[in-house]
C-alpha positions as CSV (number, residue, x, y, z in Angstrom):
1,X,72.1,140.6,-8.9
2,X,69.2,140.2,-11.5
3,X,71.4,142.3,-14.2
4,X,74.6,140.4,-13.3
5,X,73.1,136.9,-13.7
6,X,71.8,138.2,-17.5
7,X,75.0,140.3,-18.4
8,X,77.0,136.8,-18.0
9,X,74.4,134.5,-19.5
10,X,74.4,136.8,-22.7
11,X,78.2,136.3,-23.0
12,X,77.4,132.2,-23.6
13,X,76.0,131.7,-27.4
14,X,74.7,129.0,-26.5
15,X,71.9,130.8,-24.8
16,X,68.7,131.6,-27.3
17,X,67.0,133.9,-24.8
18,X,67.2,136.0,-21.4
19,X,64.1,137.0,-20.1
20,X,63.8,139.7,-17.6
21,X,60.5,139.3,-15.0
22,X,59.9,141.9,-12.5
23,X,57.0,144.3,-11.3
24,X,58.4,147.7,-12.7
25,X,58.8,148.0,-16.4
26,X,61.0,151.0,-16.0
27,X,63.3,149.3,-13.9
28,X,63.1,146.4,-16.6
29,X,63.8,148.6,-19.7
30,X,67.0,150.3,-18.1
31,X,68.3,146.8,-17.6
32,X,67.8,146.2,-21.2
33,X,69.3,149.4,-22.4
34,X,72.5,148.5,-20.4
35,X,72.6,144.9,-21.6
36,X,72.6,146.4,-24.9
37,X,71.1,142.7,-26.5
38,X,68.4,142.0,-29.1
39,X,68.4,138.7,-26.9
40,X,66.7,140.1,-24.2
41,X,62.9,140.1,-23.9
42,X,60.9,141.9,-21.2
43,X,58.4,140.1,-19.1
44,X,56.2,142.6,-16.3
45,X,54.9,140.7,-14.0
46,X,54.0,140.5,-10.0
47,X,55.3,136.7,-9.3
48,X,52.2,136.9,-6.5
49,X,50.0,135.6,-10.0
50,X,50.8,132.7,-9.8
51,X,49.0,131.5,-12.7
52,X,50.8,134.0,-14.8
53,X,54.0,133.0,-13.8
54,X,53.6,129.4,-14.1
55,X,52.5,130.4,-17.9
56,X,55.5,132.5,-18.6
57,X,57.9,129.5,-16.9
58,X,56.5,126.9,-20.0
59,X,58.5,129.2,-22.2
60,X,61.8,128.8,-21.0
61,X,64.3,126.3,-20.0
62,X,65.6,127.3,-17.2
63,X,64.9,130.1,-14.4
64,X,67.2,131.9,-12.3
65,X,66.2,133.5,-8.9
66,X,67.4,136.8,-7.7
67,X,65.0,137.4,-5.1
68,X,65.8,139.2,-2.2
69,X,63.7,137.9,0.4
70,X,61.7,134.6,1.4
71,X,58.3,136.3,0.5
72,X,59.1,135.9,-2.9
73,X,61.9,133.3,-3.3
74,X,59.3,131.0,-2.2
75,X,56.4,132.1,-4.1
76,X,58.4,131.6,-7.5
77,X,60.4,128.3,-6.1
78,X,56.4,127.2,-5.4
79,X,55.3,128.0,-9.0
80,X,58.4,126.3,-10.6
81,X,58.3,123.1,-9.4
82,X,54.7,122.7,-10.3
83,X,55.0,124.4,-13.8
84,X,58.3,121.8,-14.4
85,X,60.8,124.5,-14.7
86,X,64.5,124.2,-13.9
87,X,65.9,126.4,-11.3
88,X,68.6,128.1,-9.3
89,X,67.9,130.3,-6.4
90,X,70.7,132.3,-4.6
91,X,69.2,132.9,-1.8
92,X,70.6,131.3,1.0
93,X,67.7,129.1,2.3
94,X,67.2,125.4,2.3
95,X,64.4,124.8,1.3
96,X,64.2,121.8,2.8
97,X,63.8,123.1,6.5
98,X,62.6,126.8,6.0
99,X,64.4,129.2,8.7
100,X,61.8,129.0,11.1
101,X,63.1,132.6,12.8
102,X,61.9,136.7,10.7
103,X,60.3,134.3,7.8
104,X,59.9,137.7,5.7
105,X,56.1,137.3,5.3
106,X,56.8,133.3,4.2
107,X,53.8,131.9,3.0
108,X,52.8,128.2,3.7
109,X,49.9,126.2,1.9
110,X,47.2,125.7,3.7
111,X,47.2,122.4,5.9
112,X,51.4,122.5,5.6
113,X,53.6,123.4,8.7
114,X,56.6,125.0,8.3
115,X,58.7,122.2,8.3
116,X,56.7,120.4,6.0
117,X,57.2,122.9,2.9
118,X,60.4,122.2,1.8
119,X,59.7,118.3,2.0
120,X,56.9,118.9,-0.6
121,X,58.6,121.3,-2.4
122,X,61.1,118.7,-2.9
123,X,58.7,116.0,-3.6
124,X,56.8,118.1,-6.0
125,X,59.8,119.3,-8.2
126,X,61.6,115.6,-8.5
127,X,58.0,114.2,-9.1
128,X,58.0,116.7,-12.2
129,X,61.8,116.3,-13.0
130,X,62.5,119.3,-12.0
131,X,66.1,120.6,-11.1
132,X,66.2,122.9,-8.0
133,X,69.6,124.3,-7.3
134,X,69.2,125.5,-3.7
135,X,71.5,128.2,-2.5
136,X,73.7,128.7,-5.6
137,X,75.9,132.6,-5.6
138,X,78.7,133.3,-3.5
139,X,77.3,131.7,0.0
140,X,76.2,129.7,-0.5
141,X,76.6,128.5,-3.9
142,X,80.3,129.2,-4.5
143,X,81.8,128.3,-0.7
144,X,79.2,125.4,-0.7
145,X,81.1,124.2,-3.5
146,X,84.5,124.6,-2.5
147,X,84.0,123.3,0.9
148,X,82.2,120.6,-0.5
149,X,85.4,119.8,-2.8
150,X,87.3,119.7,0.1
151,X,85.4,117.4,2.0
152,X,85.8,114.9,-0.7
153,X,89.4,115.3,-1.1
154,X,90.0,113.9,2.3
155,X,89.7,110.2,3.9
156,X,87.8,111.7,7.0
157,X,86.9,115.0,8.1
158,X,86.4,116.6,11.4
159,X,85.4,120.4,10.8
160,X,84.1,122.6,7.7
161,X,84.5,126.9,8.4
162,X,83.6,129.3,5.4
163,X,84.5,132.7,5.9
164,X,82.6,134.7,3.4
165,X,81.7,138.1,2.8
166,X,81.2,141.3,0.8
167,X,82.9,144.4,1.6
168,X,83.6,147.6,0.5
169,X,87.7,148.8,-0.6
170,X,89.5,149.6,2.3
171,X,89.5,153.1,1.3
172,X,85.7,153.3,0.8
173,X,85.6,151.6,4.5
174,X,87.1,154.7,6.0
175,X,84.3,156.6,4.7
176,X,80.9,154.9,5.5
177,X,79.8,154.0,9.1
178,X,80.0,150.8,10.4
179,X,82.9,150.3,7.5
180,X,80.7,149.0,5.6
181,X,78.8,149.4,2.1
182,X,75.5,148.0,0.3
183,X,76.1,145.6,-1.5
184,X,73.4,143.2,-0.7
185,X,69.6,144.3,0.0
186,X,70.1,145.8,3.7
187,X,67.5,145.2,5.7
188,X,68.0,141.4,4.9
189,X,71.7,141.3,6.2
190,X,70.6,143.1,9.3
191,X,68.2,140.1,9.7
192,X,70.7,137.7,9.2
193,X,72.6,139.6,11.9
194,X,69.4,138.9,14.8
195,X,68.2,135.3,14.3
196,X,69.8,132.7,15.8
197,X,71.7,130.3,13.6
198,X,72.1,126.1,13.8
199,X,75.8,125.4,13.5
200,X,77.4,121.7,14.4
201,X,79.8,121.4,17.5
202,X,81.1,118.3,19.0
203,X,79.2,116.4,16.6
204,X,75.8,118.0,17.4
205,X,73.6,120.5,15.8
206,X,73.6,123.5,18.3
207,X,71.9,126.7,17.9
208,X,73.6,130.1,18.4
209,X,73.3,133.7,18.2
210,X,73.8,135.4,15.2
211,X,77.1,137.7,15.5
212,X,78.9,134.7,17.8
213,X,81.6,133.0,17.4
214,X,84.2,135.5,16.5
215,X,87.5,135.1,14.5
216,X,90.3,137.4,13.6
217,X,92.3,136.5,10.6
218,X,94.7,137.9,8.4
219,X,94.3,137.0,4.5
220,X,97.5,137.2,3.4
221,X,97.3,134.9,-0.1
222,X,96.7,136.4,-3.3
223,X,98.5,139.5,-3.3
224,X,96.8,140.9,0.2
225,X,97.9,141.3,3.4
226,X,94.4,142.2,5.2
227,X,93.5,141.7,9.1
228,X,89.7,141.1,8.8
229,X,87.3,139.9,11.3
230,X,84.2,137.3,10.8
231,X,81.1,135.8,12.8
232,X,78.7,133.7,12.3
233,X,75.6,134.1,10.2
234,X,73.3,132.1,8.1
235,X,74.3,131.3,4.7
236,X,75.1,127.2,4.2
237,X,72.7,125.7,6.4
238,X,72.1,122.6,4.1
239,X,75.9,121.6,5.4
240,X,73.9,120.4,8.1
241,X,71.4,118.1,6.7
242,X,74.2,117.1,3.5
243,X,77.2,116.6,5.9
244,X,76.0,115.1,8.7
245,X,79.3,113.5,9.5
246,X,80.9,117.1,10.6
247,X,81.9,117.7,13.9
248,X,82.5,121.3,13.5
249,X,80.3,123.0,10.9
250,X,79.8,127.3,10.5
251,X,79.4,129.7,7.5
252,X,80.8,133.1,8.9
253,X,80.4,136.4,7.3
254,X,83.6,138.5,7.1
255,X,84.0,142.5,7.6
256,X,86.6,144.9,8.4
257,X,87.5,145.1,11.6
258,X,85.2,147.2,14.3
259,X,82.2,146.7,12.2
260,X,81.0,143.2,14.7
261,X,81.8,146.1,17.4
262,X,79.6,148.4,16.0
263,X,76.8,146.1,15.4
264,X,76.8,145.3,19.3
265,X,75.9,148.9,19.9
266,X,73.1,148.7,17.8
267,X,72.2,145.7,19.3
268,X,72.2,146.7,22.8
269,X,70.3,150.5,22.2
270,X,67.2,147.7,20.5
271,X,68.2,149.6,17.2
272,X,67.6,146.1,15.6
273,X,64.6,145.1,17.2
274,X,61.5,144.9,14.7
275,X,59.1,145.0,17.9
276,X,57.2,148.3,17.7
277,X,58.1,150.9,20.4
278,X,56.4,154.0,21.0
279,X,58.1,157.5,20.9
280,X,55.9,160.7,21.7
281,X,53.1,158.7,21.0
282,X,54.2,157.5,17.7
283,X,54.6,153.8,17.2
284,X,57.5,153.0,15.3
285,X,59.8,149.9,14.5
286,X,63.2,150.7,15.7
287,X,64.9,148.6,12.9
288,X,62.7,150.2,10.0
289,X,63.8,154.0,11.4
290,X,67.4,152.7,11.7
291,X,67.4,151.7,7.7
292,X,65.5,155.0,6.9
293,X,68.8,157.0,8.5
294,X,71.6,154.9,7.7
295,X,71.2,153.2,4.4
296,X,72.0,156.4,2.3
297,X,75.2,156.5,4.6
298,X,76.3,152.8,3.6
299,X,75.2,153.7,-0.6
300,X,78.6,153.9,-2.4
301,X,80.0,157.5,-3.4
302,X,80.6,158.0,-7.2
303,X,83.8,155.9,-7.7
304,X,83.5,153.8,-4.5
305,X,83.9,149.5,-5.2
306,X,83.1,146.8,-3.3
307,X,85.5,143.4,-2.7
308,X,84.3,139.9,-2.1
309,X,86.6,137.9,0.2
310,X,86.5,134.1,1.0
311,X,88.8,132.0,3.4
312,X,86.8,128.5,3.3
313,X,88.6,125.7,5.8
314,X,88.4,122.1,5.9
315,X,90.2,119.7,8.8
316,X,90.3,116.0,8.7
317,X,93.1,113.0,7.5
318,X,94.1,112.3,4.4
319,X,96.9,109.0,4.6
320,X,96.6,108.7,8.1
321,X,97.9,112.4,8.3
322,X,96.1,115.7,9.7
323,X,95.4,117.9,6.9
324,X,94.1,121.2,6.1
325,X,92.3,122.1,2.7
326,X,91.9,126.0,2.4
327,X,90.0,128.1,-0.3
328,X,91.1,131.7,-1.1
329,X,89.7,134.3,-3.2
330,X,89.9,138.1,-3.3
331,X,87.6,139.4,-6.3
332,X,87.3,143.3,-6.6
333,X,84.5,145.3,-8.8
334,X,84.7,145.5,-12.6
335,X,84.6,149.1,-12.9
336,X,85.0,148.6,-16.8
337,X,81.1,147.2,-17.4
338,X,80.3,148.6,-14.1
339,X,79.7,145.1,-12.2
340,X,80.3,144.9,-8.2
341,X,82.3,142.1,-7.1
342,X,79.1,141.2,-5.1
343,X,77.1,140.7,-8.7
344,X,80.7,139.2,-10.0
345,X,80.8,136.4,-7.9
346,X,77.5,136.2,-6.8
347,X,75.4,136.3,-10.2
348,X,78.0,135.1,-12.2
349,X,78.0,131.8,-9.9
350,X,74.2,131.5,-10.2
351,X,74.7,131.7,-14.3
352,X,77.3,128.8,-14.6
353,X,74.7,126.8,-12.5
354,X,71.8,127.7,-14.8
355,X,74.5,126.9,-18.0
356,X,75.0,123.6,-16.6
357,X,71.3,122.5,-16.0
358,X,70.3,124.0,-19.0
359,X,73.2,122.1,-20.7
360,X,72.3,118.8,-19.4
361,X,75.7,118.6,-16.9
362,X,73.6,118.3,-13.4
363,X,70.8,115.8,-13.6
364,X,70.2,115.0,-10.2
365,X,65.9,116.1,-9.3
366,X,64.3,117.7,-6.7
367,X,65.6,120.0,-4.3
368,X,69.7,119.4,-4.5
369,X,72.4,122.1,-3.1
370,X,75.6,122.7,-4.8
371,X,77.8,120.6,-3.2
372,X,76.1,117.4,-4.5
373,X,75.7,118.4,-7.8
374,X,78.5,120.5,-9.0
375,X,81.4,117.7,-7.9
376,X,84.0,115.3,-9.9
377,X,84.0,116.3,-13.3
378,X,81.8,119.2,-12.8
379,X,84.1,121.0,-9.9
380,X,87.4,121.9,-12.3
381,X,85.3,122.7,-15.1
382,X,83.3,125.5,-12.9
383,X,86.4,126.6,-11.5
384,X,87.5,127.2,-14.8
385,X,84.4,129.1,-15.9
386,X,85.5,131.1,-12.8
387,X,89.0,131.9,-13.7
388,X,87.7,133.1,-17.3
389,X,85.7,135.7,-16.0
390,X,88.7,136.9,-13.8
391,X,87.5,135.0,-10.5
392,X,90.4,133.1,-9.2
393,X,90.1,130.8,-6.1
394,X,93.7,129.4,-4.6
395,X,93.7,126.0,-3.0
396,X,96.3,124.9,-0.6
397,X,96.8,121.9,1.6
398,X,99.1,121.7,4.3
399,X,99.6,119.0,6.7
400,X,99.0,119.6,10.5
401,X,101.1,119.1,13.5
């Protein structure tokens, strides 16, 4: 995602500077060599040092986070807003009400519960003027915004459904089990398959299992006529705190069809459990030995892509009349500069944020997701940065009834 977010940004001349951060240099200098840019500069550094990182943030304007977990999406969130940098984070976490359930080795100040953090982060980065776009990729970042669109386009609403999700070409589905590829760092979407979830129904904020709530749709805009299925997962939970006025609120993930079946299997032979078990006197995690046999099954073959699809729904009234706002997009890999839709759409997203705040377009402080600052004037014009890198969402509205 990391290489994605800088390949984009270095196509904007605007930008002076992309600097790369991360712990292994090697992994750092192969990025460079493929970026193939005197604008890049190197940084290798463990974002743990916090003092370190707080002195590398004072040299630039604007920071983009491509973490992959909430160990260290929060440690560098943490250092930002007290160093006064600008950021975007695509992870999907609110940071206003850290997910309380698998906290990937979270780390909370001293004296601060967990619901507590995210206030002070907030606190601390509009105290320091500090622009924190929470949440900004494909979802959430990208659905937030669409569904957020939609919201506004209507007098009243009543429910709010993104269907969201990465998955490999029907062809390479056929080949991998589950039907289903990496695109994503693993053993975080298996996570994100075992917690449970707050969604909104009949007005109130529920919790539910992870994997619930199944739907069955066919996709048949833009060219594709696709049965896909889709449950939900966490991915826009700040649609709960920003749109309280929901009755019906869910972000579910899509995949091909079988692949919710298969992940009930696993679920009921404690496949996914992270609780040690002992076997032959060995204590193991069954979860950790599950990743260590499948995830070089689900690694794409040499020519294998990946797909991003999105069917985002929003009910309410618009004249008096029932109406239905939909979102589409199908975006498949760039196989010319070697980009998976996933980075695509993901850190291409996360770019046009950081543009805009670096720009001066989004001036709102503190902790803010994308669907209160990239709206009015903002929404058509990152649409359009969109559809110039080949990313095309449809609207449609249809009356109901």
């Amino acid at each position: 995602m990391g290489a994605a977010v800088a390949w984009d940004l270095l196509t904007d001349s605007a930008v002076e500077t992309v600097g790369l951060v991360g712990r292994r240099k090697e992994a750092l200098e192969q990025t460079k060599a493929w970026l193939k840019s005197p604008r890049v500069v190197l940084h290798s550094l463990d974002v743990a040092n916090r003092d370190e990182t707080r002195k590398l943030m004072t040299q630039y304007d604007v920071g983009v986070l491509t973490m992959p977990d909430r160990h260290t999406s929060y440690l560098v969130a943490d250092s930002a807003v007290q160093a006064g940098l600008d950021i975007v984070d695509m992870l999907e976490e609110y940071h206003r009400r850290p997910d309380a359930y698998e906290t990937e080795n979270l780390v909370v100040p001293p004296g601060t519960k967990l619901d507590e953090y995210g206030d002070w982060l907030h606190e601390t980065a509009a105290k320091n003027g500090v622009t924190f776009m929470d949440g900004i990729g494909f979802a959430p970042g990208l659905s937030n915004i669409t569904v957020g669109e939609g919201i506004r386009k209507l007098d009243t609403v009543e429910s709010a459904i993104a269907r969201v999700g990465g998955i490999p070409s029907k062809e390479a589905a056929a080949r991998h089990p589950l039907r289903y590829m990496i695109t994503w760092a693993f053993w975080h979407v298996l996570r994100e398959y075992m917690i449970k979830v707050n969604v909104r129904k009949n007005g109130k904020v529920v919790e539910v299992d992870a994997t619930t709530d199944r739907e069955r749709f066919l996709f048949d805009k833009l060219g594709r006529n696709e049965w896909l299925e889709c449950a939900v997962t966490p991915g826009m939970p700040s649609f709960i705190f920003t749109r309280p006025e929901l009755k019906e609120f869910a972000e579910k993930t899509v995949r091909w069809p079988t692949h919710w079946d298969s992940v009930d299997t696993l679920k009921e032979c404690g496949l996914l459990d992270i609780e040690p078990a002992i076997y032959k006197g060995v204590e193991i995690v069954p979860r950790d030995f599950l990743l260590s046999r499948i995830e070089p099954r689900l690694r794409a073959c040499p020519g294998e892509t990946d797909v991003c699809v999105m069917y985002n729904t929003v009910v309410g009234t618009k004249n008096g009349v029932k109406t239905r706002i939909s979102y589409h997009m199908w975006d498949e890999a760039d196989t010319v500069h070697g980009i998976s839709s996933m980075g695509r759409v993901t850190g291409f997203s996360a770019a046009i944020g950081a543009v805009f705040i670096g720009k001066g377009l989004i001036k709102e402080k503190g902790i803010v997701p994308p669907e209160d600052c990239i709206y009015g004037d903002l929404y058509p014009k990152f649409i359009q940065e969109l559809e110039k890198r080949n990313i095309r969402v449809l609207e449609t509205i249809e009356t109901i009834g």
